[in-house]
N, C-alpha and C positions, 0 to 999 in steps of 0.2 A: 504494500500500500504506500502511496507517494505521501509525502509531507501535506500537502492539500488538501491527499482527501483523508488525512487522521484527522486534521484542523475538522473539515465539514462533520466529520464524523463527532468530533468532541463537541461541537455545535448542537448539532442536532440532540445529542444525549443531553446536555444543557440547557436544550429547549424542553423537553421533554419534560426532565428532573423539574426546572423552574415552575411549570405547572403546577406537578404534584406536592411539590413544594408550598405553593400557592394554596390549592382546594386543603392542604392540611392547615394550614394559619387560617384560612378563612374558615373553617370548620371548627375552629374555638369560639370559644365567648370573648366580646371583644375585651372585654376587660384583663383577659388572659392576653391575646395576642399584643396585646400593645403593653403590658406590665412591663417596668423597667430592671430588665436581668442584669444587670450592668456591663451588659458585651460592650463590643467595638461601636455599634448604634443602640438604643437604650432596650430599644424591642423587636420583637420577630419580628413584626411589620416592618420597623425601621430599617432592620437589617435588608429583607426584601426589598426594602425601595431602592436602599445604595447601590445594591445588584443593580436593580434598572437601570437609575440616573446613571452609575459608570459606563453601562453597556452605551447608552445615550449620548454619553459623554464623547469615547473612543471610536464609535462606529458612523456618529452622525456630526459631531463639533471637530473634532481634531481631523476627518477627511477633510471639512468642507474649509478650513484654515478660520474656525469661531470657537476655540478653544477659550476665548474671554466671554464668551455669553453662558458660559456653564452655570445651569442651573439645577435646580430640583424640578421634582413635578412640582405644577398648578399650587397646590397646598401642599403644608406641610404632613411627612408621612403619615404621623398619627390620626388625621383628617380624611384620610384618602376611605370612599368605602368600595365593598366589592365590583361594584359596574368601574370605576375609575382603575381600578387594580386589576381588571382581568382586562381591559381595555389596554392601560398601558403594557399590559405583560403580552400582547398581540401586539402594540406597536412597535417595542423591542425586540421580538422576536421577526418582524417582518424589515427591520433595520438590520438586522443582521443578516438577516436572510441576504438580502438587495447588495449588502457591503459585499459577503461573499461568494455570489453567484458567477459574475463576470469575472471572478481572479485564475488566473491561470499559475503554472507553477513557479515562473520563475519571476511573478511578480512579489515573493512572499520576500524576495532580496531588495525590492522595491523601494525607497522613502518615500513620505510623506511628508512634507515641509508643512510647518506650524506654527505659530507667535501665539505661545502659551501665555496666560499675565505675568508681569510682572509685580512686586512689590504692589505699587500703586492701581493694580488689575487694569494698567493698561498692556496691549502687544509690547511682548520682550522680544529680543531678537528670535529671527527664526530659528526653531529647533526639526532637527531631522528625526522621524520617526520610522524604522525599517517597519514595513505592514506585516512579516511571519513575527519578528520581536512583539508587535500589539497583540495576536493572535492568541501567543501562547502566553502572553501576562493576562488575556480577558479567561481564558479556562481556567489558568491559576487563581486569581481573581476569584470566580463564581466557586471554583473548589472549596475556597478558605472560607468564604461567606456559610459556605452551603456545612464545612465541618462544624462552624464554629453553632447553626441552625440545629444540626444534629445532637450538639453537646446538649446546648438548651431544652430538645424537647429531649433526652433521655433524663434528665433532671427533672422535666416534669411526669416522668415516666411514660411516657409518646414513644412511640416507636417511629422512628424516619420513614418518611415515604418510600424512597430505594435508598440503601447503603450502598451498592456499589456499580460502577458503568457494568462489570461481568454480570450481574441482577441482569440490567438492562439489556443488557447486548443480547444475551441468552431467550430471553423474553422477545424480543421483539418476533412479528412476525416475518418470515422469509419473505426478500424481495421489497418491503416496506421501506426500507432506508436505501436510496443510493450513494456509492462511493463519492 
């Protein structure tokens, strides 16, 4: 299998995951789902959003050279309810899609030219971003997010949606996923 299509493939399993991930936080009380555990974002939800906005961030601002309009969603995460959250979780997932449809292999050695903010969040100089280095920092990214998901709900004694891409892979149905 080419570098490309493991990237698509890790894609897809993170589209996937991200859902189920999703229907189990939204299958809480919200009072649960939003409780401040004190991870990296204060709550599941929270956490789930930063998954988004980064993916949002990397796939849709830093291609198009708007890496200074980074934002969050609309409201703030803990505000967001399910029609806005399974919404955005379809708009990111069709942002990524679009990013990597037309790549070919040896565009993954490719840069992306960018003027991230500066200090004062205005354009810094431009920075070069190799498109295979973003690729495999956004699965690493959604991995660590998704461990740190995991840890949480086995604390609250949840059992994770999938534990691991072998679950998935194994699972899926033949011919379902293309290279």
């Amino acid at each position: 299998m080419s570098e490309l299509a493991a990237l698509r493939t890790f894609y897809r399993f993170n589209d996937d995951v991200r859902r189920r991930y999703l229907d189990a936080i939204l299958a809480m009380p919200v009072e649960e789902r939003l409780k401040d555990r004190g991870a990296s974002y204060p709550s599941l939800q929270e956490i789930y959003v930063h998954v988004l906005d980064a993916l949002r961030f990397w796939f849709e601002l830093v291609p198009q050279d708007r890496a200074t309009e980074a934002r969050t969603l609309e409201l703030p995460a803990r505000e967001l309810d399910e029609r806005r959250l399974r919404h955005s979780t379809d708009e990111v997932g069709r942002l990524v899609s679009d990013f990597l449809a037309p790549l070919h292999p040896e565009d993954l050695a490719r840069d992306l030219s960018c003027h991230f903010p500066g200090p004062d969040g205005r354009p810094g100089e431009p920075t070069a971003v190799r498109i295979g280095d973003l690729l495999w920092h956004m699965v690493e990214e959604e991995l660590q997010h998704r461990g740190e998901l995991n840890a949480l709900l086995w604390q609250m004694d949840i059992e994770p949606p999938l534990g691991s891409f072998d679950q998935w892979d194994h699972a899926k149905v033949e011919g379902m996923y293309l290279p």
